[in-house]
Backbone as CSV, one residue per row, in Angstrom:
resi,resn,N_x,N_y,N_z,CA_x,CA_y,CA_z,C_x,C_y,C_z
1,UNK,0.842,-1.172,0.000,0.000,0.000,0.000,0.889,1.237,0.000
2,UNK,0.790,1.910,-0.472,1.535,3.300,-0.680,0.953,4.561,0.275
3,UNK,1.699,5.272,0.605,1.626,6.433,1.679,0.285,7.281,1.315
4,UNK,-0.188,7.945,0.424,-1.194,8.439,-0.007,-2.520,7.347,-0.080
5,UNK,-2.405,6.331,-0.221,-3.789,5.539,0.343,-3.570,5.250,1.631
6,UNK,-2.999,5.602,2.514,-2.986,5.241,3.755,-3.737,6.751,4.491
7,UNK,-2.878,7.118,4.067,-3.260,8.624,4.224,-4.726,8.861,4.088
8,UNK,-5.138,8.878,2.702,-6.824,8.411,2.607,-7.239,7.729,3.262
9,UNK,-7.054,6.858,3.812,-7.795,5.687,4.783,-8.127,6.431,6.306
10,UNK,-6.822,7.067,6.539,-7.029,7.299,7.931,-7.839,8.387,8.040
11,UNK,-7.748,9.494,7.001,-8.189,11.023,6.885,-10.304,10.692,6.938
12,UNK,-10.621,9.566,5.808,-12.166,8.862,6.347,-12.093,8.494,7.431
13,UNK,-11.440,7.101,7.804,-11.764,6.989,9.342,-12.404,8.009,9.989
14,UNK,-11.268,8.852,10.520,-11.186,9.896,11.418,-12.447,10.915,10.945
15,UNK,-12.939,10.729,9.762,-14.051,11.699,9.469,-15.372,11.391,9.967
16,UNK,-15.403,9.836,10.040,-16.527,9.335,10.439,-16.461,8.757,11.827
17,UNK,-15.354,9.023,12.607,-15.723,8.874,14.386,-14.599,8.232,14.233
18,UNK,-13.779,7.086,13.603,-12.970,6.073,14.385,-11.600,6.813,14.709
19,UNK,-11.752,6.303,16.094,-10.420,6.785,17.031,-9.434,5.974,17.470
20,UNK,-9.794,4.526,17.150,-8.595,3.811,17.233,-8.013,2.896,15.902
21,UNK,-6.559,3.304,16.777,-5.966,2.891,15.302,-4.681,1.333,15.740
22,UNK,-5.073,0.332,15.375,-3.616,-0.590,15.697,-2.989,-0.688,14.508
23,UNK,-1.652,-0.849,15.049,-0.843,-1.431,14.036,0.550,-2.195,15.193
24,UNK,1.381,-2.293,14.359,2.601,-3.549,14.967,3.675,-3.077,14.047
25,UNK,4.208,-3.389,15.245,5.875,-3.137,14.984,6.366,-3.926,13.514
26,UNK,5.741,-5.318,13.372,5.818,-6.297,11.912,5.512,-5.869,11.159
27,UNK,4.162,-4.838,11.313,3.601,-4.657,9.649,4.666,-3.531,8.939
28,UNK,4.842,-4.555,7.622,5.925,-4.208,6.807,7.202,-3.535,7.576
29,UNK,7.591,-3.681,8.620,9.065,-3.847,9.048,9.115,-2.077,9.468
30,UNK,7.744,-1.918,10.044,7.958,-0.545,10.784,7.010,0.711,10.097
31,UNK,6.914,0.471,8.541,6.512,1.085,7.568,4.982,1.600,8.075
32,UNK,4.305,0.918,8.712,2.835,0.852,9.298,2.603,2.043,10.338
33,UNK,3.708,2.101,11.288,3.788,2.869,12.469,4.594,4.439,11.478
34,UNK,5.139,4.419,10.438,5.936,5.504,9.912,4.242,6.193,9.356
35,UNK,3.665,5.436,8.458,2.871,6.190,7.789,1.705,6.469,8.523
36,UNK,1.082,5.792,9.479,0.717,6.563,10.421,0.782,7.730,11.404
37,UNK,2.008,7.632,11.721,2.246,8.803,12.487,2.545,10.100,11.528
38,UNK,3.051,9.887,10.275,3.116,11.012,9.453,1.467,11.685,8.824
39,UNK,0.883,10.628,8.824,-0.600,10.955,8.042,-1.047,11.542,9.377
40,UNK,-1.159,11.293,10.405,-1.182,12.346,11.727,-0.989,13.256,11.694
41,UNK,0.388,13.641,11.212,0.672,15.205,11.470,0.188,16.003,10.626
42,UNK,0.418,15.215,8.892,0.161,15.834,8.223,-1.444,15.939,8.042
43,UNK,-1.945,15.476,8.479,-4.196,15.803,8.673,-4.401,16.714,10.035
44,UNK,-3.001,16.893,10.392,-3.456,18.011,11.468,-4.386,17.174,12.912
45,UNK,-4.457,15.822,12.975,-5.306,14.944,13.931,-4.442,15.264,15.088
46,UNK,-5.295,15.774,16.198,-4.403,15.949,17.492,-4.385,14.344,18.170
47,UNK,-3.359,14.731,19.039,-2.779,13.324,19.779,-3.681,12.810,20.520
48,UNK,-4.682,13.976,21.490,-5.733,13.166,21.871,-6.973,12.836,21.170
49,UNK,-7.254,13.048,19.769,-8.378,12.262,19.300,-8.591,11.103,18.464
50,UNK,-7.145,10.463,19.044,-6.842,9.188,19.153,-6.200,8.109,19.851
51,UNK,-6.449,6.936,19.978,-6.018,5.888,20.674,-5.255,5.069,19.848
52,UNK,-3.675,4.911,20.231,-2.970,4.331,19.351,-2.811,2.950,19.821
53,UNK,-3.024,2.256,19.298,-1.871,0.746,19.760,-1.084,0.015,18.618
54,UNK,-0.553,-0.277,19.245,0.656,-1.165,18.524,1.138,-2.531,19.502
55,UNK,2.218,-3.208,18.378,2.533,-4.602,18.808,3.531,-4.714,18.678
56,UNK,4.452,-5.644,19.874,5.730,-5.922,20.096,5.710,-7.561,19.468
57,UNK,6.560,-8.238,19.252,6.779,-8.879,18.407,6.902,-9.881,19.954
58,UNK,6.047,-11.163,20.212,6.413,-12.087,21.350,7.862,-12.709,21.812
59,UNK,8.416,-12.766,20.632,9.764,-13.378,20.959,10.566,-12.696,21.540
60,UNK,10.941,-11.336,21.472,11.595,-10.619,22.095,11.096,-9.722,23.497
61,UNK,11.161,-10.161,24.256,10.274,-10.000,25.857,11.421,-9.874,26.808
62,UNK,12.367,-9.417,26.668,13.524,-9.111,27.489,13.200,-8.062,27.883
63,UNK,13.502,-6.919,29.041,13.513,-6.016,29.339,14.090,-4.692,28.115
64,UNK,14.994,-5.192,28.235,16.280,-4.057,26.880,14.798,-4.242,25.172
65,UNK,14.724,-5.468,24.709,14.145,-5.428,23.662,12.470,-4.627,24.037
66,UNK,11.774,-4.815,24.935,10.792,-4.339,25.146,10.980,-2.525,24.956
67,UNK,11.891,-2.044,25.828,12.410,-0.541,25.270,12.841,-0.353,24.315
68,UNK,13.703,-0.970,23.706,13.776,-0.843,22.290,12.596,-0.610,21.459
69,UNK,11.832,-1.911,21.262,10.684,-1.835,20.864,10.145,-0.603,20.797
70,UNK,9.885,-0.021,22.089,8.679,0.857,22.277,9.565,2.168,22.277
71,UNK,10.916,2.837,22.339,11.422,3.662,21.614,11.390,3.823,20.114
72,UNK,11.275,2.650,19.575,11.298,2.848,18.092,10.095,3.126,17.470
73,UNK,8.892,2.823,18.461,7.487,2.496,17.674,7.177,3.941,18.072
74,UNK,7.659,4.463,19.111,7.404,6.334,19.516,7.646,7.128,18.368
75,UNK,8.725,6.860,17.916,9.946,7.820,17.169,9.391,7.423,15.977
76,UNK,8.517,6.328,15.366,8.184,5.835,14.119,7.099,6.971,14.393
77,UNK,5.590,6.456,14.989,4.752,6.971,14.992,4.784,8.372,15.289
78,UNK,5.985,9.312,16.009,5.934,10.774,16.301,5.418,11.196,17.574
79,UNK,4.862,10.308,18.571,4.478,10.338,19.805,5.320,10.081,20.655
80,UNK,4.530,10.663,21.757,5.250,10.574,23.290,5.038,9.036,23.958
81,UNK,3.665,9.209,23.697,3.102,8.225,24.773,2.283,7.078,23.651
82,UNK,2.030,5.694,23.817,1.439,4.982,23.003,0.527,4.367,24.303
83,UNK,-0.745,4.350,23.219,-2.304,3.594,24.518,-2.081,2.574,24.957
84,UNK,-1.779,1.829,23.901,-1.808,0.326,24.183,-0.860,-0.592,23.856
85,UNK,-0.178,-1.297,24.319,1.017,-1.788,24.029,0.769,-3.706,23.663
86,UNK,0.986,-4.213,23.239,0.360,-5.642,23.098,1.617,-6.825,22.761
87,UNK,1.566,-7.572,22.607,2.369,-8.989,22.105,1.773,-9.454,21.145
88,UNK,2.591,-9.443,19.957,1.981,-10.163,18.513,2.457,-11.119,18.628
């Protein structure tokens, strides 16, 4: 899927009420959490009129990989804080 249909996707969503959005650290190797958080900024959607979650990958459940994880999925998506955190 390419950045501009994603972009479209989320810009409806968000037109018609939906406020939550998942995605995972897997889908396409980060690419999921990038174009999300950019179609965010760029639709002008503030941080609170949405609920983000995302997914850590099960195998890696170490302390160090869990921060990792969830530093990278911040810095992908452009946020501070993420809602929901999960195990894929």
């Amino acid at each position: 899927m390419s950045y501009e249909a994603a972009k479209a996707i989320i810009a409806r969503a968000h037109s018609v009420g939906v406020n939550f959005i998942n995605t995972a650290v897997v889908y396409r190797r980060g690419l999921s959490e990038d174009f999300i958080g950019r179609a965010l900024r760029e639709l002008k959607i503030q941080r609170d009129e949405v609920v983000i979650a995302t997914k850590i990958p099960g195998d890696f459940l170490s302390p160090d990989d869990v921060f990792k994880a969830v530093d990278g999925s911040l810095r992908r998506l452009g946020v501070s804080t993420i809602d929901l955190l999960q195990l894929h």
